[in-house]
C-alpha angles and dihedrals in degrees: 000000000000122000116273121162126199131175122238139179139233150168083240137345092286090060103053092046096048081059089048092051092053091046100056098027097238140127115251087260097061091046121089119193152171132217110237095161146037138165122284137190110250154120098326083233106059116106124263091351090138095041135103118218128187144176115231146173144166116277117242112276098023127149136207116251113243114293108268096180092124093060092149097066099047108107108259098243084063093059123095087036107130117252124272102019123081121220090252092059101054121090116255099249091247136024137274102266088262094078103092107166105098087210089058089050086048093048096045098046088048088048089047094060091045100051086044099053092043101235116153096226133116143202098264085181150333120230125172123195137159090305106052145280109321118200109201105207120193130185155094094301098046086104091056087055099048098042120112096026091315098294086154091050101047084046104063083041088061092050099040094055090038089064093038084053085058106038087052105214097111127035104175124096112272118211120203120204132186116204098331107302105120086047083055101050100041087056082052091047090059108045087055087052098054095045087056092049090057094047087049092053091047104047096019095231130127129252134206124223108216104258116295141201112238092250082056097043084054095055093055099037089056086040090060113032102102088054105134105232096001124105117180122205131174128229133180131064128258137057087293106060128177109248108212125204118197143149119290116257107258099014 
């Protein structure tokens, strides 16, 4: 396929891609492309102010999908499945029971959902510390995943630990990071922690974390838990909770 590149919209960077995806025919893999354009802040009139635009164009070397012009006489249990890739040739989300490494179970779920929603991304690497088993995912497509505070992110996290709960092979919480940002902002997250314990100790009032996610509640209670006169509790209700840090009863 020669290069050709086109510009397309979008309300983010999915959706211009997705745009981008329907105009050439391939799947996000087989696509290049180049951010000209991101959201500003801005008079809520001006034009295109809360667009992306891109430049795109299909990679060397890339190929149609299939023609699906005749969408109506597919069978309906055919139907939804991405473009350019058949049932047959997507990964079932978990492995046969042979599979006993719960590392391996982790790997292959996470590759799965890549692959299925056809994300051009990989597992540059698997850590496990005192929180829990970390996948370090690196491509093309991380930035899809971190923008607008990581929603994407959080997401796939959501689904992958969702299937591990019911397969049953790893109990444990599973993060997913994407180049880097969740490592980031858990460093951030911290530090902010630990500046609010020592103000804590050192006014004995309480202060309030911004509302967290319970991957994220975990990271601060354990961060903080050998602070000497400091104790940390969540309230609220919801996936999002406020962590509070406050003296410890008696100190």
């Amino acid at each position: 396929m020669s290069e050709e590149r086109e510009r397309f919209t979008g309300r983010d960077l999915a959706e211009a891609l997705a745009a981008a995806r329907k105009k050439f025919g391939l799947a996000r893999r087989d696509i290049g492309y180049e951010v000209l354009h991101r959201p500003v802040v801005g008079p809520l009139d001006e034009p295109g102010s809360a667009m992306v635009e891109i430049e795109a164009w299909p990679q060397p070397g890339a190929r149609p999908a299939p023609d699906t012009g005749a969408r109506e006489e597919r069978p309906r249990r055919d139907r939804g499945r991405k473009r350019g890739a058949a049932a047959e040739d997507l990964p079932p989300l978990v492995p046969g029971p042979e599979v006993t490494d719960p590392r391996a179970v982790v790997e292959h779920v996470v590759r799965a959902l890549v692959t299925g929603f056809d994300l051009d991304l990989e597992i540059d690497g698997v850590t496990e510390n005192e929180v829990g088993m970390r996948v370090n995912l690196v491509g093309a497509d991380a930035s899809l995943l971190t923008e607008d505070e990581a929603a994407g992110l959080d997401a796939l996290q959501y689904v992958v630990n969702r299937i591990l709960l019911r397969d049953g092979r790893r109990d444990a919480a599973i993060s997913i990071d994407a180049a880097g940002y969740r490592a980031k902002h858990e460093a951030e997250l911290i530090e902010q922690a630990k500046r609010f314990a020592e103000e804590v100790r050192r006014t004995g009032q309480r202060r309030r974390m911004p509302p967290l996610g319970p991957y994220e509640r975990r990271v601060v209670h354990l961060a903080l838990a050998r602070e000497e006169g400091i104790r940390t509790f969540s309230t609220g209700k919801g996936f999002k909770r406020q962590l509070n840090i406050a003296p410890k009863r008696g100190s």
